[in-house]
C-alpha positions as CSV (number, residue, x, y, z in Angstrom):
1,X,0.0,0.0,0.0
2,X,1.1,3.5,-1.2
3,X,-0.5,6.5,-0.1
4,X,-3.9,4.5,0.7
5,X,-3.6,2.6,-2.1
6,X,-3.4,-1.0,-2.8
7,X,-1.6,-2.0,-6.0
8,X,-2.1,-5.7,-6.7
9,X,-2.0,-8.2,-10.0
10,X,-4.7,-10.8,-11.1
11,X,-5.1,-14.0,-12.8
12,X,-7.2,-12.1,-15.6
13,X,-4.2,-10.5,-16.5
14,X,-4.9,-7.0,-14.8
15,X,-3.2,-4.8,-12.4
16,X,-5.5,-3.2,-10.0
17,X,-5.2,-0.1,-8.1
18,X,-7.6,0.1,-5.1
19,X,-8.6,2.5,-2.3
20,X,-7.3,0.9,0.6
21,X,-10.2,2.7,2.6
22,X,-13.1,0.8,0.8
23,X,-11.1,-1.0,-1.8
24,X,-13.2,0.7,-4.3
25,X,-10.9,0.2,-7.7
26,X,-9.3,3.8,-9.0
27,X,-7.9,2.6,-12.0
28,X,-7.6,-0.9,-14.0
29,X,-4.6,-1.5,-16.3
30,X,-5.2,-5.1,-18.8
31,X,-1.6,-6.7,-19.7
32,X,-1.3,-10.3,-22.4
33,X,-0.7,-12.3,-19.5
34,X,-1.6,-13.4,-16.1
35,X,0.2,-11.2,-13.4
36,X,1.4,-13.9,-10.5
37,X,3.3,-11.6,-8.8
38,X,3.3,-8.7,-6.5
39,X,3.7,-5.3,-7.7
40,X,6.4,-2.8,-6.6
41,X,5.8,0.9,-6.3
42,X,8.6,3.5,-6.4
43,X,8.7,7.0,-7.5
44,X,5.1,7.7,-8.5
45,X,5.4,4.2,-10.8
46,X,4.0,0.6,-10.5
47,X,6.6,-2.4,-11.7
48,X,4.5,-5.7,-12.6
49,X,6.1,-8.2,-14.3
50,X,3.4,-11.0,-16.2
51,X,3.5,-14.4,-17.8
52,X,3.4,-12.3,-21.1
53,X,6.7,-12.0,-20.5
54,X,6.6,-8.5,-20.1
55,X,7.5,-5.8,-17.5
56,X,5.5,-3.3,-17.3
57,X,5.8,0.4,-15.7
58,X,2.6,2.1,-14.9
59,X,1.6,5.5,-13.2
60,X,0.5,5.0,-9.8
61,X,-2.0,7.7,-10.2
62,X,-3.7,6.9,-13.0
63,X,-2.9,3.6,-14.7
64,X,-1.4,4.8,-17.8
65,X,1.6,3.0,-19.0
66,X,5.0,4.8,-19.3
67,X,6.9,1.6,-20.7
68,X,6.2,-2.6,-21.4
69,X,9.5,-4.6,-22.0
70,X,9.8,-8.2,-23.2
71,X,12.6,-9.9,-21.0
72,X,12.1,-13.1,-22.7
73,X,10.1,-15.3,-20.4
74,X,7.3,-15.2,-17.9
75,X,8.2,-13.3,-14.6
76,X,6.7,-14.9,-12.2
77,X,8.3,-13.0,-9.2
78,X,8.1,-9.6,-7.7
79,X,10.2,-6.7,-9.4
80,X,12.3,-4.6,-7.1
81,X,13.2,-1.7,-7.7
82,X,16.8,0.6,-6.5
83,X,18.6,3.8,-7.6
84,X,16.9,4.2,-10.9
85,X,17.1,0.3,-11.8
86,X,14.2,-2.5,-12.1
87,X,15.4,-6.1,-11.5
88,X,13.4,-9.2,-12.1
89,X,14.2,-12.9,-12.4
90,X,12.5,-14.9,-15.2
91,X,11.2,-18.7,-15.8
92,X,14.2,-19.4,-17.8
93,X,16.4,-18.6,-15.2
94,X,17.5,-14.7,-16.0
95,X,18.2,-12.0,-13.9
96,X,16.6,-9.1,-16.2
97,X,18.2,-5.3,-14.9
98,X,16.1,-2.6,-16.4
99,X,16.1,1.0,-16.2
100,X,13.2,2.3,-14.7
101,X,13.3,5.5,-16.4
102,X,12.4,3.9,-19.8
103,X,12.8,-0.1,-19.4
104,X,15.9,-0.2,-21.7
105,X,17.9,-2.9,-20.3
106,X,20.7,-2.7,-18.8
107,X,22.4,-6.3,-18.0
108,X,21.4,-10.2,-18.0
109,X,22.4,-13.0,-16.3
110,X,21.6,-16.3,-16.7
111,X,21.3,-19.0,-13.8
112,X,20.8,-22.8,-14.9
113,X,17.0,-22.8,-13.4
114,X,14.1,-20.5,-12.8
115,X,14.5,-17.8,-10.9
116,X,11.0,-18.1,-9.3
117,X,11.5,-15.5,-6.4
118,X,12.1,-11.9,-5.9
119,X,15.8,-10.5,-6.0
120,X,17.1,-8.1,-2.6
121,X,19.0,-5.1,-3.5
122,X,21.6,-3.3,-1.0
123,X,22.9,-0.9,-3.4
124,X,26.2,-2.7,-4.2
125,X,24.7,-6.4,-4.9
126,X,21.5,-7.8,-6.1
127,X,21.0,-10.9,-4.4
128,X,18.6,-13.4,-6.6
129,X,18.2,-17.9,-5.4
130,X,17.5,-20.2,-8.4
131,X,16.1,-23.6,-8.5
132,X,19.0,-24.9,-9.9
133,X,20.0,-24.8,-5.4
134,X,21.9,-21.7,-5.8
135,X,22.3,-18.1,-3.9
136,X,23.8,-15.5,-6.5
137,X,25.4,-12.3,-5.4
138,X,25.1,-10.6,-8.5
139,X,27.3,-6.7,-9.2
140,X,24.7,-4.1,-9.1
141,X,26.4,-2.7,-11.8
142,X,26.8,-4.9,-14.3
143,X,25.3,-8.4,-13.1
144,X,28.8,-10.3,-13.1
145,X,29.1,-13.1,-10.1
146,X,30.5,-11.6,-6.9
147,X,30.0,-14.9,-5.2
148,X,27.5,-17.8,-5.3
149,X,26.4,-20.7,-2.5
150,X,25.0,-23.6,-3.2
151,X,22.4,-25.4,-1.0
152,X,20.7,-28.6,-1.4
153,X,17.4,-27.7,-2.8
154,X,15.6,-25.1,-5.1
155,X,15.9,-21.3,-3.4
156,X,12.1,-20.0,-4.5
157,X,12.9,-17.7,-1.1
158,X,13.5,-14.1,-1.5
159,X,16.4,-13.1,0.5
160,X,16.3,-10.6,2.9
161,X,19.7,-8.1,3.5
162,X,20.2,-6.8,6.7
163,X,23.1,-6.0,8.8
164,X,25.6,-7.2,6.0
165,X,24.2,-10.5,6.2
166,X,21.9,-12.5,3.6
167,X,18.9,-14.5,5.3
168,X,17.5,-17.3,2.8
169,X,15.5,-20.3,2.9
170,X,15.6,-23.5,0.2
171,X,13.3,-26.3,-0.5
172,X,15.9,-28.1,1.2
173,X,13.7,-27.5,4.6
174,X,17.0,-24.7,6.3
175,X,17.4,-21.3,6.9
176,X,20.7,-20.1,5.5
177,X,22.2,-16.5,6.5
178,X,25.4,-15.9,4.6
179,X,27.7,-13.1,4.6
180,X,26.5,-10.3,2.5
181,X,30.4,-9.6,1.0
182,X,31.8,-12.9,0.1
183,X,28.8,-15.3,1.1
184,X,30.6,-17.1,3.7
185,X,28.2,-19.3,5.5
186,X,27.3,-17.5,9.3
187,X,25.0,-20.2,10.2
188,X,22.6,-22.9,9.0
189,X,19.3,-23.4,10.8
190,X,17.0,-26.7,9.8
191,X,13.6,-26.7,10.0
192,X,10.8,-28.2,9.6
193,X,9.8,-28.6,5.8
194,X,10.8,-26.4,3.0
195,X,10.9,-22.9,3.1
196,X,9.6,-20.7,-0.2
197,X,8.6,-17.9,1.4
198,X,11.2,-14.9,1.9
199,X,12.0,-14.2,5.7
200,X,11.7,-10.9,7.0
201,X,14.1,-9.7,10.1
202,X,12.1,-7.4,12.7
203,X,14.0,-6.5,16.0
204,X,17.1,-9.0,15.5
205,X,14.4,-11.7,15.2
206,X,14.2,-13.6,12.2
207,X,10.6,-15.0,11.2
208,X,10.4,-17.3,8.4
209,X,7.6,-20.3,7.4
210,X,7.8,-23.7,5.9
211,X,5.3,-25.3,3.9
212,X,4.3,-28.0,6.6
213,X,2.4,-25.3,7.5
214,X,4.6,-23.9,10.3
215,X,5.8,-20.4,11.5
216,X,9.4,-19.2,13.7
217,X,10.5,-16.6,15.4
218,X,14.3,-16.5,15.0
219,X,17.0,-14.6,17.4
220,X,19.1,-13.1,14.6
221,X,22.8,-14.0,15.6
């Protein structure tokens, strides 16, 4: 939600803008594809990336498109957005960087699996898992490898960045938090079942779910 509105994608391949008051819909915006992913909002612009394998950039205030750009595949996976750039990962297993001025784009990279989860950003790295079992830290700049870490099970989690450390779960049921510089493993937490679902870190605690359906509260090391 952005300045009491709510900014979500549909299976009827729309983008929606709604009051967040009444959820009264201000605007409607129809892509080619079905929009399975989150939106992000930054500077006055909704990023929403569709099976049509297009990203789109649209006005926040009104709906009206500013760019659409083919990336090759269907993005599945939230955009996100930092210092004037638009990242997204793609079912073929490309990290897409776009400007998000105009969507010319700026870099690729390709994993060996779908990139099913949203990247993290800390200004320096873009940090994106793969379901070929891999964490890649990936140059802002450019999108060479800084460093990569494999696990033992697809990464559909979206990392989080905090505190120079990167906090990640895998289908391979553990909780991985990895230096943010080099990706030296910090620690290794097992859990219950796998975990798809991108932690967040509140307060030095970590909370995270897996998909037998159970929830933890972490003390960040």
């Amino acid at each position: 939600m952005v300045d009491g509105t709510v900014y979500v994608g549909s299976n009827n391949d729309r983008v929606y803008a709604l009051s967040a008051v009444d959820g009264t819909v201000e605007w409607q915006y129809e892509t080619g594809g079905r929009i399975r992913t989150a939106t992000a909002v930054a500077d006055g612009t909704v990023y929403a990336g569709s099976r049509d394998e297009r990203v789109y950039a649209l006005s926040a205030s009104g709906g009206e498109k500013q760019w659409q750009t083919r990336v090759g595949d269907a993005v599945t996976a939230a955009p996100a957005v930092a210092d004037g750039t638009v990242y997204v990962g793609t079912d073929a297993g490309e990290v897409v960087a776009l400007s998000a001025t105009d969507g010319t784009e700026q870099w690729r990279f390709g994993a060996e699996e779908t990139v099913a989860a949203s990247p993290a950003v800390d200004g320096e790295r873009v940090y994106v898992g793969s379901d070929d079992e891999t964490v890649y830290a990936l140059s802002a700049v450019d999108g060479t490898v800084e460093w990569q870490y494999e696990t033992a099970g697809a990464v559909q989690s979206s990392p989080a960045v905090v505190g120079g450390k990167v906090y990640v779960g895998s289908r391979d049921a553990t909780l991985y938090i990895l230096g943010a510089a080099d990706g030296a493993l910090q620690y290794r937490v097992p859990l219950a079942g796998s975990v798809v679902s991108g932690p967040a870190v509140v307060d030095n605690v970590v909370y995270t779910t897996s998909v037998d359906g159970s929830v933890f509260g972490l003390r960040a090391p």
